[in-house]
PDB file as gemmi writes it, atoms N, CA and C in Angstrom:
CRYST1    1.000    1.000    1.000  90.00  90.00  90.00 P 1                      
ATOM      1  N   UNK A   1      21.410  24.528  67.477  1.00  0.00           N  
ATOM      2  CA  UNK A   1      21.387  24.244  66.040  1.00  0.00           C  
ATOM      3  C   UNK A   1      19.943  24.337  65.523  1.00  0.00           C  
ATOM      4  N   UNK A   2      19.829  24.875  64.153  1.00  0.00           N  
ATOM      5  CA  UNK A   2      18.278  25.288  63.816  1.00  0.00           C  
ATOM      6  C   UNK A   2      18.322  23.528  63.632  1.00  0.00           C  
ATOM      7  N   UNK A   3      16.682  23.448  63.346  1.00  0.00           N  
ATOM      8  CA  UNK A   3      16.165  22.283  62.972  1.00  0.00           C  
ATOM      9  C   UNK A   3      15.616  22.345  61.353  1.00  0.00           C  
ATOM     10  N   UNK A   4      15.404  21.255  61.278  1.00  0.00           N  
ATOM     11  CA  UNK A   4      14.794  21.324  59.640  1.00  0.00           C  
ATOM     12  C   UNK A   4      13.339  21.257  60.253  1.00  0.00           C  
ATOM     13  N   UNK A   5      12.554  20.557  60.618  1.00  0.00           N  
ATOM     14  CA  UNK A   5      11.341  21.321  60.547  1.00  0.00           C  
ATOM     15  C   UNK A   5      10.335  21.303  62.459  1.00  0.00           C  
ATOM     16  N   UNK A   6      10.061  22.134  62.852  1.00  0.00           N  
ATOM     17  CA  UNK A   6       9.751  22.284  64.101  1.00  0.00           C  
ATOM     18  C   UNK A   6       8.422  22.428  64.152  1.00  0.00           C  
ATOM     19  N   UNK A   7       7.778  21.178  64.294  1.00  0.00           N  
ATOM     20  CA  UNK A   7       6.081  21.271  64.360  1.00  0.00           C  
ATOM     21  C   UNK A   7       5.361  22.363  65.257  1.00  0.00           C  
ATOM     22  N   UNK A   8       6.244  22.164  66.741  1.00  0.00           N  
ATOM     23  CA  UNK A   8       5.544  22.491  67.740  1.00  0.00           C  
ATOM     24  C   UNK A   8       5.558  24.063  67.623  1.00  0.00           C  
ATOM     25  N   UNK A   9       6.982  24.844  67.028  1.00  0.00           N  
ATOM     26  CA  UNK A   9       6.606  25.682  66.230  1.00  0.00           C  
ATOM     27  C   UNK A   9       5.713  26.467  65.498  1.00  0.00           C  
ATOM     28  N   UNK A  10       5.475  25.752  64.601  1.00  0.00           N  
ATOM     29  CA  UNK A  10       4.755  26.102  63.191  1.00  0.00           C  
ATOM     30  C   UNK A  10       3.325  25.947  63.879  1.00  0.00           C  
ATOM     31  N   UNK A  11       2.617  24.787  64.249  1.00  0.00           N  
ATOM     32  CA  UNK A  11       1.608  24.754  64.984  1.00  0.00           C  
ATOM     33  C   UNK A  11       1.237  26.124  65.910  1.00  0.00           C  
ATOM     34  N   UNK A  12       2.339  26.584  66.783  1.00  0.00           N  
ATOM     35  CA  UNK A  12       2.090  27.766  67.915  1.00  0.00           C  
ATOM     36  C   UNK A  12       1.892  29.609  66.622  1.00  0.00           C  
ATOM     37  N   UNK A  13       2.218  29.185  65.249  1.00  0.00           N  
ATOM     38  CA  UNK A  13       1.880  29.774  64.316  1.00  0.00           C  
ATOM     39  C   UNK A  13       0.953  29.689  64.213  1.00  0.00           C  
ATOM     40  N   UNK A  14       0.399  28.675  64.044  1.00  0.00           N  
ATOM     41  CA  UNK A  14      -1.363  28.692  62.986  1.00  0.00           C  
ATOM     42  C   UNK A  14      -2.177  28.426  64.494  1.00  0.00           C  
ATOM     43  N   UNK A  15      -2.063  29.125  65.574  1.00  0.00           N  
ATOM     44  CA  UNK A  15      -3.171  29.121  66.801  1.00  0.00           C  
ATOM     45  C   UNK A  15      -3.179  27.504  66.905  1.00  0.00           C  
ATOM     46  N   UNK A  16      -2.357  26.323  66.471  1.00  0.00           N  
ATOM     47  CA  UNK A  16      -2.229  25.091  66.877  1.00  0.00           C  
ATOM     48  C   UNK A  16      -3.640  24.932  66.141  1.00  0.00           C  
ATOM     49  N   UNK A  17      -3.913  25.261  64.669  1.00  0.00           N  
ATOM     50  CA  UNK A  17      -4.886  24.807  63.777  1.00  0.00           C  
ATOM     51  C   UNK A  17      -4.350  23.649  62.784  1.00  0.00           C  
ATOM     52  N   UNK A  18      -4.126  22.120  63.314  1.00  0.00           N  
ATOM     53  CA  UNK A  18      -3.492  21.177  62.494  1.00  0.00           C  
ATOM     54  C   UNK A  18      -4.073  20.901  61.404  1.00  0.00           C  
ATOM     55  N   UNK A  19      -5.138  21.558  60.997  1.00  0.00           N  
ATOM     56  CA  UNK A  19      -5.563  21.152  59.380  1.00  0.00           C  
ATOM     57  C   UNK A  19      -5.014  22.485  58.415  1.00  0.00           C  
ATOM     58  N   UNK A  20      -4.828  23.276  59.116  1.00  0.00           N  
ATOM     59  CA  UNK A  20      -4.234  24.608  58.371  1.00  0.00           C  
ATOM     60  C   UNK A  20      -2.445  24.112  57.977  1.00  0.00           C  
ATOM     61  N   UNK A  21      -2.308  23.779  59.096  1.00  0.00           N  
ATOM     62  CA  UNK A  21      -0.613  23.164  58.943  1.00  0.00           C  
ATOM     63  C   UNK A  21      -0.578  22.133  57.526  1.00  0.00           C  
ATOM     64  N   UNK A  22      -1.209  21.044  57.766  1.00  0.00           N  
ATOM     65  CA  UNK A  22      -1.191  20.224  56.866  1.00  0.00           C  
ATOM     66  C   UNK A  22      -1.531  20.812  55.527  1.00  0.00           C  
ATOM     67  N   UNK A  23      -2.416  22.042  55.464  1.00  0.00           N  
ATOM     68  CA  UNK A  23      -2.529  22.530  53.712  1.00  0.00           C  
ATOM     69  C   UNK A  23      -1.326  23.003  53.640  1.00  0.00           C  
ATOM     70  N   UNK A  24      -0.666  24.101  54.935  1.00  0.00           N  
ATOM     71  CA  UNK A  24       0.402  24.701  53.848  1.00  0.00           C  
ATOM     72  C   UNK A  24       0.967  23.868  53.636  1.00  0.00           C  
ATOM     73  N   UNK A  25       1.748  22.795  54.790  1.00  0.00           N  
ATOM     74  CA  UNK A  25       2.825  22.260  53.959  1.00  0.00           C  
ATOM     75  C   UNK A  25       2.481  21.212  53.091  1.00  0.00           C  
ATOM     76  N   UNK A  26       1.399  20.462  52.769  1.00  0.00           N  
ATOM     77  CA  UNK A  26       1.132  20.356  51.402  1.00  0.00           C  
ATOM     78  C   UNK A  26       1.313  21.580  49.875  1.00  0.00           C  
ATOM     79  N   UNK A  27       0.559  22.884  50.462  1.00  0.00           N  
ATOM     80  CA  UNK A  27       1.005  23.922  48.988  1.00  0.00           C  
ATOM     81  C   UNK A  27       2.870  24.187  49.156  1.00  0.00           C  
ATOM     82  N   UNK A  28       3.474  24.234  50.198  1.00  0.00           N  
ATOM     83  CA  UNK A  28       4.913  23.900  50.061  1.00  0.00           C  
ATOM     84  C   UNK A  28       5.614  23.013  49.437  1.00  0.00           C  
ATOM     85  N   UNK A  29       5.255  21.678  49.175  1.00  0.00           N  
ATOM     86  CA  UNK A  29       5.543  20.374  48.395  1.00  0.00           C  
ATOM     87  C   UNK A  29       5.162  21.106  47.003  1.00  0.00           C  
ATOM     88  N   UNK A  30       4.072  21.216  46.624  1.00  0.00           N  
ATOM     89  CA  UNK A  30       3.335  21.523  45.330  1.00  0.00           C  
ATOM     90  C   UNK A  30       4.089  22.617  44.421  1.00  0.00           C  
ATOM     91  N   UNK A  31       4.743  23.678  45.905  1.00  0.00           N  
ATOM     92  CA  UNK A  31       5.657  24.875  45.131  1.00  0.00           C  
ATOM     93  C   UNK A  31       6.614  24.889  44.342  1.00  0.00           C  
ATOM     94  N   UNK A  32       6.744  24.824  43.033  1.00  0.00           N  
ATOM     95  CA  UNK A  32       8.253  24.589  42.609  1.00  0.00           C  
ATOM     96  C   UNK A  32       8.940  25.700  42.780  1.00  0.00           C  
ATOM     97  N   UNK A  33      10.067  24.592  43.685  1.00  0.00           N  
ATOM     98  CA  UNK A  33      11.484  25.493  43.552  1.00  0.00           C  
ATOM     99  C   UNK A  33      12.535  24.771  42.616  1.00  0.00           C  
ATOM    100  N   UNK A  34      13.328  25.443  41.577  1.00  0.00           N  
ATOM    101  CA  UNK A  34      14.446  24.783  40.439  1.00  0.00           C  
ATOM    102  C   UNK A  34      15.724  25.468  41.108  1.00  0.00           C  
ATOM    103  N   UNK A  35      16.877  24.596  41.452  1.00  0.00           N  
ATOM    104  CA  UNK A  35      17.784  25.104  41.358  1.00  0.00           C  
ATOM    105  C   UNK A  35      18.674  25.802  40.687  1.00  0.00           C  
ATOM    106  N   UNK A  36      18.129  24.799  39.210  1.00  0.00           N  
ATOM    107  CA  UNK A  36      18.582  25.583  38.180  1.00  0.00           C  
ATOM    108  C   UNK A  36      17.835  27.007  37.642  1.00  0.00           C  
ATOM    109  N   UNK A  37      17.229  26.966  37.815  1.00  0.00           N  
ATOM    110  CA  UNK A  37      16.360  28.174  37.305  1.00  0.00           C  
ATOM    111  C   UNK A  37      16.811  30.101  38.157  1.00  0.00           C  
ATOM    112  N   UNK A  38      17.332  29.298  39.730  1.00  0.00           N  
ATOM    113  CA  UNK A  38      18.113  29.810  40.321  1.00  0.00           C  
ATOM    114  C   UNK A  38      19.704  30.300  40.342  1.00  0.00           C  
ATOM    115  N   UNK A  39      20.155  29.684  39.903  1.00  0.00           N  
ATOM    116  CA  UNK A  39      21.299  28.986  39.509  1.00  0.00           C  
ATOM    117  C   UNK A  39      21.415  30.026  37.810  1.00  0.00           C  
ATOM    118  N   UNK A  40      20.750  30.236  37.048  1.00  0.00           N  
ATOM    119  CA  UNK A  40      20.704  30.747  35.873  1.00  0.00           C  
ATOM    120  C   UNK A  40      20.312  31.964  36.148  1.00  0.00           C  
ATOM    121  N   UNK A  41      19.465  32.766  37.337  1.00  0.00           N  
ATOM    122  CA  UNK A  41      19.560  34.163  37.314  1.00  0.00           C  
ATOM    123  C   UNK A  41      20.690  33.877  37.883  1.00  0.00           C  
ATOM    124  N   UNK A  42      20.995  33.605  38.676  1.00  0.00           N  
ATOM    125  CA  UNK A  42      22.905  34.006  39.413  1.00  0.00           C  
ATOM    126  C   UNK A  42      23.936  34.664  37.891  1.00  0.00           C  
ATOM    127  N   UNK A  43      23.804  33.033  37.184  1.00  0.00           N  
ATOM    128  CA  UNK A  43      24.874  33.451  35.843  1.00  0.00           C  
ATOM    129  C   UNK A  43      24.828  34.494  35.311  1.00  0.00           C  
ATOM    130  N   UNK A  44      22.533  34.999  34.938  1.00  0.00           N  
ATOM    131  CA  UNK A  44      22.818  35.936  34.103  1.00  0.00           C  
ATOM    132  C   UNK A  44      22.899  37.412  34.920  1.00  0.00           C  
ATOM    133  N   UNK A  45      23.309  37.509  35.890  1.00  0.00           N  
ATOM    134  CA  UNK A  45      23.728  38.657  36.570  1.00  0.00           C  
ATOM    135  C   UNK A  45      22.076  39.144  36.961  1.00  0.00           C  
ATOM    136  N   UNK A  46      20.665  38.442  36.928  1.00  0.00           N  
ATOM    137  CA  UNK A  46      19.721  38.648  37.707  1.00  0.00           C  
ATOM    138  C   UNK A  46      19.777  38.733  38.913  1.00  0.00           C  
ATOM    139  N   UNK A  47      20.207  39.684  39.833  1.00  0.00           N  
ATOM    140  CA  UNK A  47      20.580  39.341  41.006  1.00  0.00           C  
ATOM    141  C   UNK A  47      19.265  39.534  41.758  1.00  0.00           C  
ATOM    142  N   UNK A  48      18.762  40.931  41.533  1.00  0.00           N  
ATOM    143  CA  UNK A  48      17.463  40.993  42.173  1.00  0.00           C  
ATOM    144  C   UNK A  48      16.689  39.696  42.308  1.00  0.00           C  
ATOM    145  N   UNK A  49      16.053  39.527  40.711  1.00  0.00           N  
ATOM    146  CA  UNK A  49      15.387  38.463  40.504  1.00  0.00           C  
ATOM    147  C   UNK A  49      15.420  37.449  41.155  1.00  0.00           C  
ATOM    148  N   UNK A  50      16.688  36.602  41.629  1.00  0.00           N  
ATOM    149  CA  UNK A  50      17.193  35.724  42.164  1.00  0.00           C  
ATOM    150  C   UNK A  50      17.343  35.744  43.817  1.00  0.00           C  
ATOM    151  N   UNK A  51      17.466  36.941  44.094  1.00  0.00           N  
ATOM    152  CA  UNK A  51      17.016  37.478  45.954  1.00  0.00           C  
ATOM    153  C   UNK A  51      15.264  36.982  45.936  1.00  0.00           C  
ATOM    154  N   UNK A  52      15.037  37.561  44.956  1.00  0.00           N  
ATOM    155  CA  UNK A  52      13.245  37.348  44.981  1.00  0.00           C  
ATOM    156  C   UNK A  52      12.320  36.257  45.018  1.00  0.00           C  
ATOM    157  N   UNK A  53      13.132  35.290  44.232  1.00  0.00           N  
ATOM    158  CA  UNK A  53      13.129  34.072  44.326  1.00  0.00           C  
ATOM    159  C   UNK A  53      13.399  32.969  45.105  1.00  0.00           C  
ATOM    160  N   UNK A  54      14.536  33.461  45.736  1.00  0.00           N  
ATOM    161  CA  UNK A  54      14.628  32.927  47.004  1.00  0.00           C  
ATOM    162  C   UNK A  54      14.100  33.739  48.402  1.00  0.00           C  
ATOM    163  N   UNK A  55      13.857  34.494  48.457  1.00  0.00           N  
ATOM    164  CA  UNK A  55      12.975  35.394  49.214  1.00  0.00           C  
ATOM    165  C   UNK A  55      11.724  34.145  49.380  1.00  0.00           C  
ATOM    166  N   UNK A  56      11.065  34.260  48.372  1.00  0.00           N  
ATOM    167  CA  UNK A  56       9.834  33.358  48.244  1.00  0.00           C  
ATOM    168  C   UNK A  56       9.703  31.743  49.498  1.00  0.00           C  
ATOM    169  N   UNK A  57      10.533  31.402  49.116  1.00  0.00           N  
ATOM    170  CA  UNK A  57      10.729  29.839  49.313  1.00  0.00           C  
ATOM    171  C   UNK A  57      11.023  29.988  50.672  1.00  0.00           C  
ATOM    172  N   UNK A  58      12.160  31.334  51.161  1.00  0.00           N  
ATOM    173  CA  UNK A  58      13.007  31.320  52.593  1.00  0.00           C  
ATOM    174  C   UNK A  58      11.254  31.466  53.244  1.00  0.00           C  
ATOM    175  N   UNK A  59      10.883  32.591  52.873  1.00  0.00           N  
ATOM    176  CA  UNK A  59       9.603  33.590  53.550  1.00  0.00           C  
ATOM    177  C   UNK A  59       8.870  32.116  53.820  1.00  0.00           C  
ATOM    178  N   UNK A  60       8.394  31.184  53.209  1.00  0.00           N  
ATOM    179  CA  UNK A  60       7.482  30.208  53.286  1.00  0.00           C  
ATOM    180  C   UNK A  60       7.987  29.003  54.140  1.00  0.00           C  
ATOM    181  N   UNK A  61       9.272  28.693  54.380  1.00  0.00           N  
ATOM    182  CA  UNK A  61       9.730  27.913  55.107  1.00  0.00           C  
ATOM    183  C   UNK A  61       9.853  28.433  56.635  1.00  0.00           C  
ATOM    184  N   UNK A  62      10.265  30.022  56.363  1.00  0.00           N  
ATOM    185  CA  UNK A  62       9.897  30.310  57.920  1.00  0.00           C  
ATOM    186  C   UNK A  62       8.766  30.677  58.266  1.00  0.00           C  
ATOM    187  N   UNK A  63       7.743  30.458  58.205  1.00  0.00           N  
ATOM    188  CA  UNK A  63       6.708  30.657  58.397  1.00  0.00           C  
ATOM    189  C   UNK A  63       5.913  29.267  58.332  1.00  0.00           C  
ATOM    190  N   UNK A  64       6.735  28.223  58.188  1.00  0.00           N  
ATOM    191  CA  UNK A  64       6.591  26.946  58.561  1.00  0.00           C  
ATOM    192  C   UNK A  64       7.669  26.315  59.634  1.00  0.00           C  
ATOM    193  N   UNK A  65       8.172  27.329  60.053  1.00  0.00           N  
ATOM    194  CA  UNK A  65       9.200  26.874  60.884  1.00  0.00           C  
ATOM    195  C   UNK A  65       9.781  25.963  60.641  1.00  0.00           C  
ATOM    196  N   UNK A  66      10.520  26.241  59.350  1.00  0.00           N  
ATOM    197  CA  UNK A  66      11.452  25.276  58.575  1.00  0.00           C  
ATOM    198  C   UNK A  66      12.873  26.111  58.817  1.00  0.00           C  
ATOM    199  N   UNK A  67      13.295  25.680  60.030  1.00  0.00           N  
ATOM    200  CA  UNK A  67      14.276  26.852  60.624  1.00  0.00           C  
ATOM    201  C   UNK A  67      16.175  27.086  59.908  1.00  0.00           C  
ATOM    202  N   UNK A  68      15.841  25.795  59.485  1.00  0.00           N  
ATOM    203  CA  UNK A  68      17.247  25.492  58.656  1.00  0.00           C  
ATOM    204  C   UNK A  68      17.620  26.018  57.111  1.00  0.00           C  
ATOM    205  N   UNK A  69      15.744  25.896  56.453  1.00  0.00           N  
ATOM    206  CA  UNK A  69      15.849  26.156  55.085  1.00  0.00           C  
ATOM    207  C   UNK A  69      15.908  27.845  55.495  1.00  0.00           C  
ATOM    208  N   UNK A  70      15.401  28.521  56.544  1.00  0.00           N  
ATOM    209  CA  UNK A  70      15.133  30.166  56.643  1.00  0.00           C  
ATOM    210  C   UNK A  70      16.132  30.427  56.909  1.00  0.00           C  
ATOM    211  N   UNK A  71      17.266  29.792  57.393  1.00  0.00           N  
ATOM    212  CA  UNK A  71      18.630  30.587  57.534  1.00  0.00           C  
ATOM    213  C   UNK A  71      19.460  30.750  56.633  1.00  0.00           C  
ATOM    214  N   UNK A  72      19.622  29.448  56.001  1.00  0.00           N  
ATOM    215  CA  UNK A  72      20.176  29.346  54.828  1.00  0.00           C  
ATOM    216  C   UNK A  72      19.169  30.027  53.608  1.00  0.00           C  
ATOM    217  N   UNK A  73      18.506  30.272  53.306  1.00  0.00           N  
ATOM    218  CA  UNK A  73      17.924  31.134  52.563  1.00  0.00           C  
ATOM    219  C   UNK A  73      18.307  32.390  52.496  1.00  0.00           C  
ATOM    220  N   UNK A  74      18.430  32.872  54.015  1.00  0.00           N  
ATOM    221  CA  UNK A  74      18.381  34.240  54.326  1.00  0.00           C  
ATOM    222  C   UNK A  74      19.802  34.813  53.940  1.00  0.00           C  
ATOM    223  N   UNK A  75      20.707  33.813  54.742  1.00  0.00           N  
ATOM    224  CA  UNK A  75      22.220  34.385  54.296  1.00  0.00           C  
ATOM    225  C   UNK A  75      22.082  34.255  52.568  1.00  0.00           C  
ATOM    226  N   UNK A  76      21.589  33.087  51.642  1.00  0.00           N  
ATOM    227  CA  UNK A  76      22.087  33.482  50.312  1.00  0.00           C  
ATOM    228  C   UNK A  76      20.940  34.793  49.878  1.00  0.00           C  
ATOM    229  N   UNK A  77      20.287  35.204  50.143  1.00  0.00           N  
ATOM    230  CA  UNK A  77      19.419  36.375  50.015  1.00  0.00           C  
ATOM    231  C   UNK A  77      20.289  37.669  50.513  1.00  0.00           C  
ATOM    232  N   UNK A  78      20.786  37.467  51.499  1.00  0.00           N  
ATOM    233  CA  UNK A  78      21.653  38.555  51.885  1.00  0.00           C  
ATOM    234  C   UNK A  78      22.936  39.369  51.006  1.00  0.00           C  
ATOM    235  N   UNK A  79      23.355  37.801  50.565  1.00  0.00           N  
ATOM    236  CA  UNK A  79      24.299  38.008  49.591  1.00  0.00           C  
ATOM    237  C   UNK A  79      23.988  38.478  48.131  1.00  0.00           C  
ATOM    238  N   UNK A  80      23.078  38.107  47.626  1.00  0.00           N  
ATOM    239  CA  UNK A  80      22.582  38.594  46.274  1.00  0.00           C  
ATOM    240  C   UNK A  80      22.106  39.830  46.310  1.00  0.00           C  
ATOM    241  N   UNK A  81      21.548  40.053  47.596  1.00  0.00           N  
ATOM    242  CA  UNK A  81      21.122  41.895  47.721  1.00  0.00           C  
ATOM    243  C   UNK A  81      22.170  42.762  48.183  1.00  0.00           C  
ATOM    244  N   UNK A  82      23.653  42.026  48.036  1.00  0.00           N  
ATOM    245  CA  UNK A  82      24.673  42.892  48.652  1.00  0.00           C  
ATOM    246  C   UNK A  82      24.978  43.097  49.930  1.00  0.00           C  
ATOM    247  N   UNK A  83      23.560  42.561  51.015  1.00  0.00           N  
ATOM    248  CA  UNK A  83      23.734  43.242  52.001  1.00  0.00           C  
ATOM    249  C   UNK A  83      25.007  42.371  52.933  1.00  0.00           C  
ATOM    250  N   UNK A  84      25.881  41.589  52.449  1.00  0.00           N  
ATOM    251  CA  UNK A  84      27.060  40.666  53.277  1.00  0.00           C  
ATOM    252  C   UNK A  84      27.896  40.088  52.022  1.00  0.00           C  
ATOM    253  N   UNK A  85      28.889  39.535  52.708  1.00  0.00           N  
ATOM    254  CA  UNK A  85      29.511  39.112  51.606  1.00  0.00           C  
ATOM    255  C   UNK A  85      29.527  37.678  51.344  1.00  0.00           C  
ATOM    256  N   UNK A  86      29.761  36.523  50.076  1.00  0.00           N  
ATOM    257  CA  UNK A  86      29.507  35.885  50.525  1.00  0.00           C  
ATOM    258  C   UNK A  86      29.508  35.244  48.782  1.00  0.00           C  
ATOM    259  N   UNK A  87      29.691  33.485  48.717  1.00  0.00           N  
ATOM    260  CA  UNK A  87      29.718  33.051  47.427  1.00  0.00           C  
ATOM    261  C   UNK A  87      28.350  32.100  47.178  1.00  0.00           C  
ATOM    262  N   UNK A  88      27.875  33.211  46.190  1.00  0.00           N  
ATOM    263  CA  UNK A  88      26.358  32.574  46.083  1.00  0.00           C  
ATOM    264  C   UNK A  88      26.191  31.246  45.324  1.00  0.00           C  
ATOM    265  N   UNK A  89      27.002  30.997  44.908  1.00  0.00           N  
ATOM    266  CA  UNK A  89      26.679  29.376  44.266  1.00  0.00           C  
ATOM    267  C   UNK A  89      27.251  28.301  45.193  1.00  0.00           C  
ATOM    268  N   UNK A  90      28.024  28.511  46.113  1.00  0.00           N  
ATOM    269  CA  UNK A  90      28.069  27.628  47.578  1.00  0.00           C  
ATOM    270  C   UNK A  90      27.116  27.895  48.129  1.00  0.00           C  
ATOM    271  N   UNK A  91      26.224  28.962  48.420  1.00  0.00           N  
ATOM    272  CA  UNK A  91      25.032  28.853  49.595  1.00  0.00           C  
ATOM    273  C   UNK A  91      23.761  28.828  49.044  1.00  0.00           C  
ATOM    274  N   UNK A  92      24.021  28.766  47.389  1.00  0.00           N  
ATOM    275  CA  UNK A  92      22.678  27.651  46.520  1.00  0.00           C  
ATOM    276  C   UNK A  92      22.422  26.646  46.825  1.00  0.00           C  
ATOM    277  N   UNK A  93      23.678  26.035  47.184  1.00  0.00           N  
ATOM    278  CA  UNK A  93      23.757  24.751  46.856  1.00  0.00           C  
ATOM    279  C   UNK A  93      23.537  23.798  48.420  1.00  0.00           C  
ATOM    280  N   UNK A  94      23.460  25.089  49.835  1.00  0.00           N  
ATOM    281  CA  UNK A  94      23.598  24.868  50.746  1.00  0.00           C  
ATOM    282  C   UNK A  94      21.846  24.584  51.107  1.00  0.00           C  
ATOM    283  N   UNK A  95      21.240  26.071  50.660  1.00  0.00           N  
ATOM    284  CA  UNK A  95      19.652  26.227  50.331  1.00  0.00           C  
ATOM    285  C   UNK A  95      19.091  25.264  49.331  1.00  0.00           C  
ATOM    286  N   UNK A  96      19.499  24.947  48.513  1.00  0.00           N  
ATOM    287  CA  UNK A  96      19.074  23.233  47.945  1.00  0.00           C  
ATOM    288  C   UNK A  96      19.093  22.356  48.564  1.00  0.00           C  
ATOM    289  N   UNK A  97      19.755  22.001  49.215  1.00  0.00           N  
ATOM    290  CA  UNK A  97      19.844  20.927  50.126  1.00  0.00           C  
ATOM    291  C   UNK A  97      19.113  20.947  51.576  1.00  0.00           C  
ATOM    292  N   UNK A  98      18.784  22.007  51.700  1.00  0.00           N  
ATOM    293  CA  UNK A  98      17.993  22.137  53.197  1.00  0.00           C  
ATOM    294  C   UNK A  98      16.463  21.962  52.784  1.00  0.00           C  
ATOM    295  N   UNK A  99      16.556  22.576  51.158  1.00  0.00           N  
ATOM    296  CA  UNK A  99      15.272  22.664  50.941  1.00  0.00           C  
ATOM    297  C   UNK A  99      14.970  21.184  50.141  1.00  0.00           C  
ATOM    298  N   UNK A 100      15.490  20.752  49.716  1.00  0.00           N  
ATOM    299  CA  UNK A 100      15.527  19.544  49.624  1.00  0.00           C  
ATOM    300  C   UNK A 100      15.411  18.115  50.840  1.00  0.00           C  
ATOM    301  N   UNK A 101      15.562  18.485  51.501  1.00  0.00           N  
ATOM    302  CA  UNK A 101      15.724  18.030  53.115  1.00  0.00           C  
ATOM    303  C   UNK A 101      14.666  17.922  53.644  1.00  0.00           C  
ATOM    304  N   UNK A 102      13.991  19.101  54.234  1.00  0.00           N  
ATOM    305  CA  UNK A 102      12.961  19.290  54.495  1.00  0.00           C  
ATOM    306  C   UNK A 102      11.509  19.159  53.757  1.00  0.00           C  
ATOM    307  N   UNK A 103      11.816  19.238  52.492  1.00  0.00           N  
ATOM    308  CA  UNK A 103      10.439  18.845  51.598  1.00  0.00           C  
ATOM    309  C   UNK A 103      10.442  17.124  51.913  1.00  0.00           C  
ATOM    310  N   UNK A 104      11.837  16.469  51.679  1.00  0.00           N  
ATOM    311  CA  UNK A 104      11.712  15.069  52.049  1.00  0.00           C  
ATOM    312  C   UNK A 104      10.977  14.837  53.092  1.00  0.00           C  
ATOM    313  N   UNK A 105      11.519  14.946  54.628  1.00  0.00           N  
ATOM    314  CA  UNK A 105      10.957  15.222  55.687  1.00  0.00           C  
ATOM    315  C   UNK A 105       9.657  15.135  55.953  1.00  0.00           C  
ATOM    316  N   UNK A 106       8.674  16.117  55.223  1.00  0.00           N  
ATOM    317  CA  UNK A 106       7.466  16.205  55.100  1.00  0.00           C  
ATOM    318  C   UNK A 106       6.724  15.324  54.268  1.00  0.00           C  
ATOM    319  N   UNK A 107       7.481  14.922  53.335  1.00  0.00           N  
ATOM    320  CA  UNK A 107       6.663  13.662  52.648  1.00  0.00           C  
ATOM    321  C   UNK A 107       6.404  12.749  53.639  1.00  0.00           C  
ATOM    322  N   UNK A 108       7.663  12.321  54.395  1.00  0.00           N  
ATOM    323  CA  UNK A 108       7.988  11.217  55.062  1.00  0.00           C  
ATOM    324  C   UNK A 108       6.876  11.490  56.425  1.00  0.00           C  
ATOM    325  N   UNK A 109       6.389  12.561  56.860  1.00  0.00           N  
ATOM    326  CA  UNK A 109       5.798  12.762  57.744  1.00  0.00           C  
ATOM    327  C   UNK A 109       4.253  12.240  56.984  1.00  0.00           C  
ATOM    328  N   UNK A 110       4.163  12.765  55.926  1.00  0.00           N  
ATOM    329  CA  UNK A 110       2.489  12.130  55.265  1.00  0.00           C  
ATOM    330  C   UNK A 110       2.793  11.247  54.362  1.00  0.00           C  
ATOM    331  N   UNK A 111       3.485  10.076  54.778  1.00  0.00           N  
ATOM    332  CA  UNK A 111       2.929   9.024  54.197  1.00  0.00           C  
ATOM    333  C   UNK A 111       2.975   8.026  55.407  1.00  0.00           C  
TER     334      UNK A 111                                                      
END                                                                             
């Protein structure tokens, strides 16, 4: 089962540079992601836009070895670019919540 967030991971990313770790996922907290804002290219048939957008957020979580928000990202990315099939306002709502999850997570880790 992926994890929501895998230090030992993300660390073996940044050459195990723990002050580099701690900025991104501080500029990760700082990033806004809106569901709704997401959620509203879906309606208005932005589909690209809305791959792109979540592109963003997936790309940055895996690369924090945020292994749960990158999967679920990836499948609703998949789906908005056509490339699978699949109901994108269930796996919004799946990628909200992971990403929601994991930003918690990380608070909870710095405070």
């Amino acid at each position: 089962m992926a994890e929501i967030f895998n230090r030992k991971k993300a660390l073996e990313f940044l050459d195990n540079d723990t002050e580099l770790l701690e900025i991104l996922l501080q500029t990760f907290l700082e990033t806004e992601f809106s569901k709704d804002h997401l959620l509203k290219l879906i309606t208005d048939k932005k589909l690209e836009e809305a791959a792109s957008y979540t592109h963003r957020v997936k790309g940055a979580g895996r690369q924090l070895a945020m292994e749960k928000l990158a999967l679920s990202g990836q499948a609703l990315e998949d789906v908005l670019r056509k490339k699978s099939q699949g109901n994108p306002w269930e796996l919004t709502e799946i990628f909200y919540n992971d990403y929601m999850e994991v930003s918690a997570l990380i608070k909870n880790l710095n405070s």
